[in-house]
N, C-alpha and C positions, 0 to 999 in steps of 0.2 A: 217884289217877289211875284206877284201875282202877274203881272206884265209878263215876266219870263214864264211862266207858267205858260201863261196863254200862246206865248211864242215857242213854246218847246211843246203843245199839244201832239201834232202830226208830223208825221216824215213826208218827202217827195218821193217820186217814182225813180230817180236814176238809179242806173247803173251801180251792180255791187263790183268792187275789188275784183282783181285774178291778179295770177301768180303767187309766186310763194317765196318768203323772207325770214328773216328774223334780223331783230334787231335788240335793245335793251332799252329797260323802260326809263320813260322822262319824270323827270319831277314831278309832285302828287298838285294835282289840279284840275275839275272838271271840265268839261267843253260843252258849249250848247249848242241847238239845234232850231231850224223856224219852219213853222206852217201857218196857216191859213187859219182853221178852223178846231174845234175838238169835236173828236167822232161820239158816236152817239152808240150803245148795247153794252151787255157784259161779256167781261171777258175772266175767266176762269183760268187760273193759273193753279203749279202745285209745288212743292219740292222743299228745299231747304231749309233748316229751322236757321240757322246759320244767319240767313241775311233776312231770317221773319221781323224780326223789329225795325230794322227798314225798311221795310214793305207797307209796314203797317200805318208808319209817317207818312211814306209814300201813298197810300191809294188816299189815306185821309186828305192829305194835301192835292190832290188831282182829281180827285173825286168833287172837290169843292172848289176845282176851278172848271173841270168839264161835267156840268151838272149832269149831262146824258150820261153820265158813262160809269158803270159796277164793275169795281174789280173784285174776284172771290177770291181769294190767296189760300191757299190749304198748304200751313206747312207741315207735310205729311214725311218729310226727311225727301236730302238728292236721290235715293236709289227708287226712292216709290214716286216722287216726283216727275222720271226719266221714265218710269213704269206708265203713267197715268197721260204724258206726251203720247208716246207711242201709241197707246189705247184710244188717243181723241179724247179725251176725257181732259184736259185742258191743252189751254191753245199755247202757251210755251211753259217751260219748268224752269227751275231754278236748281243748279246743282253745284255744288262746292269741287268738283272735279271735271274736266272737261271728257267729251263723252268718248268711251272705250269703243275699241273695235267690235267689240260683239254688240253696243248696244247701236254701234250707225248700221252694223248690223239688220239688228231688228228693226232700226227702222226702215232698214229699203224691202226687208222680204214683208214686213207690214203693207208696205205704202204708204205708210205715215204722211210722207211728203208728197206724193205723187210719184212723178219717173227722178225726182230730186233728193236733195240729202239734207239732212241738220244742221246747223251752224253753232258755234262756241260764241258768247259774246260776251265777255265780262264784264262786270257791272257792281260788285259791289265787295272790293277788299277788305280785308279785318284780321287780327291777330286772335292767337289760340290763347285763352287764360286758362292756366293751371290753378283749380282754386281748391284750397283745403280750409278746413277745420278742425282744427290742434288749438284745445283750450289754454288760452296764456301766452299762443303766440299769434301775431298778423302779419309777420315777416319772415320769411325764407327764401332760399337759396335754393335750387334743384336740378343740378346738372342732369343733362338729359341720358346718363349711364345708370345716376340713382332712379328716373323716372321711369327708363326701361327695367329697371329693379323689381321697382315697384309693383309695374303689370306685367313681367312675367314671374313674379309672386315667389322672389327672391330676399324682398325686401319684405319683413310684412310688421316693423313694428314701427312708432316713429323716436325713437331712441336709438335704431340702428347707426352704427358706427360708419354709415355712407353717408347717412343725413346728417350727423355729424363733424362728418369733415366736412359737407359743405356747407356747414355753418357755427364757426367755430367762436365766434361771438355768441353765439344762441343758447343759453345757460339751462334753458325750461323744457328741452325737448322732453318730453310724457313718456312714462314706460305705457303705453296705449297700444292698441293693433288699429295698420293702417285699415281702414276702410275704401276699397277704391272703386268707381264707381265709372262707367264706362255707355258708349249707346251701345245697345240691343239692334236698334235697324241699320240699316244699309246707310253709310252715313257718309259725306263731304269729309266733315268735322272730323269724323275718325282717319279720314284714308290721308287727310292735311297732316294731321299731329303722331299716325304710324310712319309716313314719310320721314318725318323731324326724327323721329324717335329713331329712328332704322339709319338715317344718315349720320346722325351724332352719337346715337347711343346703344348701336349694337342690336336693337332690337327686331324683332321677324318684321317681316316684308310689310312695303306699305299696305293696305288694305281697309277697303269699304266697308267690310265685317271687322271690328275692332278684333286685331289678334292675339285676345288676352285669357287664357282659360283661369283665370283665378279673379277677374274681378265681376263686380256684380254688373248687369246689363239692364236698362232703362230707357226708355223711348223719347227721343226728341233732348235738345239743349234743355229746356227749360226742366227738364225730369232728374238732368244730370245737375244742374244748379241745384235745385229743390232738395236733392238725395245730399248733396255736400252740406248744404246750410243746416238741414238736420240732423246731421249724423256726426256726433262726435269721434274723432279724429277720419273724418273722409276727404277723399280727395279725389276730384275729374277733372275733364276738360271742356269747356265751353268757350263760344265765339264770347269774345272780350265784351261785348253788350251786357250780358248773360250776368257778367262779373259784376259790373257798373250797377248794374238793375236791379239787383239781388244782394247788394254790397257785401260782398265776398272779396276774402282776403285770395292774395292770386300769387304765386311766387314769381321770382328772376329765377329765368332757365337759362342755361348754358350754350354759349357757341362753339364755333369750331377749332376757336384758342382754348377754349375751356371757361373761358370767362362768363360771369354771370352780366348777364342783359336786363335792365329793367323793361318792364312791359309799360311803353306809352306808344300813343298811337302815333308820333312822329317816329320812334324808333323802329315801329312797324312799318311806316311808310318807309325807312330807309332802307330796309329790307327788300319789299316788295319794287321798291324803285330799280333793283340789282336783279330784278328776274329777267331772266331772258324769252323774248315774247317772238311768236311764231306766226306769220301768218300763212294762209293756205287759201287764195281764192277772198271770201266775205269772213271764214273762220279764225278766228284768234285765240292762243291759247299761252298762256302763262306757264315756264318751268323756274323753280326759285334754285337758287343759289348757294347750297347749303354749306360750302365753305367760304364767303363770302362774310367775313369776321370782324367786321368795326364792332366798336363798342358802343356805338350808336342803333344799333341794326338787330331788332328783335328778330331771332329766326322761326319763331312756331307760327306763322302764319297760314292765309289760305286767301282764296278769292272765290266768288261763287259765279258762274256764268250764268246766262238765262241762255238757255236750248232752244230755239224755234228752227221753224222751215226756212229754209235760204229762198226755197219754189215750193209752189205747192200747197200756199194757205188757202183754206177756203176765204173765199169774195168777200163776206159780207165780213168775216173777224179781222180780217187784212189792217182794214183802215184804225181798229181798236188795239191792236199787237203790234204796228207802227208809231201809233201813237201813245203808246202807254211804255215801248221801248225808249224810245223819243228823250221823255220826258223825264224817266231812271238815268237816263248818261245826261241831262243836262246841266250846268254848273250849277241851275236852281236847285234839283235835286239831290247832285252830288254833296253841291255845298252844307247840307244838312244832317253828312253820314257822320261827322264828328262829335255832334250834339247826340247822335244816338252808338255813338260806342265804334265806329268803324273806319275807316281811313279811305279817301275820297279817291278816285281812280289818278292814274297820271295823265295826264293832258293829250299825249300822244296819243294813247290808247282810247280816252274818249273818242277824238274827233277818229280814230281807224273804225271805232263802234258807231259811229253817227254815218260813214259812209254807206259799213254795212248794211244798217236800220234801212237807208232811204233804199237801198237794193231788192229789197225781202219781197217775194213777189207771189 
């Protein structure tokens, strides 16, 4: 591992991509990349709590192979993350959504880039865990019509006769009131699982601002985990890590037969494998599939992109945001997103990200 390590430090100078495609993703397996050298200062990153636990492998493990090199990670959530880009205030983000018109936006009337724009690079896939705490029970069922129930505050006990039907073996459901528990900031997490909720279950539009007026609002994954494992009968949503980490009971949510899907992380892979992938130039951006209905194929998913300058980084950070990109899309570090809760990129899509990488100028 270390070997690869060393070999997946830095990017080359070629050329990024042009033109524009789309195509569908390959089977889940990372790609590597080779340099020379590992660059030397820190480099300050921000954004998503989402892929913060792989981050956190990540800088530990690169950090202790490029001894020069400080990564700061602040996960501050995608929306303040894409905030704190644009401000200079770190040199790429991380965001669980790829970036809106208004925010390439602000980056060209900023100059964020220079006379150039942002890029999408995706980097780190994972499925949404629905986790609750309902005393007596660690298995359910939650079609995503009861989940839109739930948060918009139709459902509010867990004995209701929606949670019921979809769990008809389930003998213990609690006369209790749900507790549901939702992020407060601008969130990936949220705008991934209103998507799911909006396509399969009726519920308002996707959106970064969770569109729930009846549940409670908390900052960051790990606030949403923390509020469920304490709270008798509560339920959120957090990147599948979260789940794993915090051992929390997580439900099978429903597809677009109606059928309930277990949450593993191959099932999520075979999800994410069915998205249809866009490129634009060095940009790449992931659309999922939401009718797209094997019984294999966990649909609450998301992916987080890292945002950087396509043009336009300053000199001196160049060689540390190529080389610390680098080394996130290489099989070394892909290979390690299982062990921490997440699902490895597809193979295709690495090496279109490792092209990019070597472009970034």
């Amino acid at each position: 591992m270390a070997a690869a390590l060393a070999l997946s430090a830095c990017g080359s100078d070629n050329g990024a991509p042009s033109g524009s495609s789309s195509t569908t993703a390959a089977a889940a397996g990372g790609s590597s990349s080779t340099a020379a050298t590992c660059p030397s200062g820190t480099l300050k990153l921000a954004g998503s709590t989402a892929q913060q636990n792989a981050m956190s492998q990540w800088t530990k493990d690169y950090q202790g192979q490029c001894t020069g090199v400080t990564v700061d990670y602040n996960g501050n959530g995608s929306g303040a993350g894409v905030t704190s880009f644009i401000q200079k205030q770190a040199d790429f983000a991380g965001s669980d959504y790829s970036l809106s018109s208004d925010q390439s936006g602000q980056v060209t009337s900023a100059g964020r880039c220079g006379s150039g724009t942002a890029i999408d690079i995706p980097a780190v896939p994972g499925a949404i865990a629905v986790v609750f705490n309902v005393p007596g029970v660690t298995s359910l069922n939650l079609s995503a019509k009861t989940l839109a129930g739930i948060y918009n505050g139709t459902i509010t006990n867990w004995n209701d006769a929606a949670i019921k039907t979809d769990n008809p073996s389930v003998s213990n459901l609690p006369n209790l009131k749900i507790q549901a528990f939702m992020r407060s900031d601008t969130s990936g997490t949220s705008y991934n699982f209103s998507n799911y909720l909006n396509a399969l279950g009726g519920f308002g539009p996707a959106n970064k601002q969770f569109p729930s007026k009846t549940a409670q609002g908390v900052k960051g994954s790990s606030a949403v985990a923390a509020k469920v494992q304490s709270t008798s009968g509560g339920i959120g949503y957090v990147e599948y890590s979260y789940a794993t980490q915090d051992k929390l009971s997580y439900a099978e949510v429903s597809n677009a037969n109606g059928a309930f899907v277990q949450l593993t992380q191959d099932n999520a892979a075979n999800f994410i494998a069915k998205a249809k992938v866009t490129q634009n130039g060095a940009d790449t951006t992931l659309a999922f599939d939401y009718t797209y209905a094997a019984a294999d194929a966990y649909p609450a998913t998301l992916v987080t992109y890292e945002i950087a300058c396509g043009t336009g980084n300053d000199a001196t950070q160049l060689p540390l945001i190529k080389g610390f990109l680098n080394y996130i899309v290489s099989s070394a570090a892909q290979g390690e997103l299982t062990a921490e809760g997440y699902v490895p990129l597809p193979s295709s899509i690495a090496a279109t990200d490792t092209t990019a990488i070597a472009g970034l100028q």
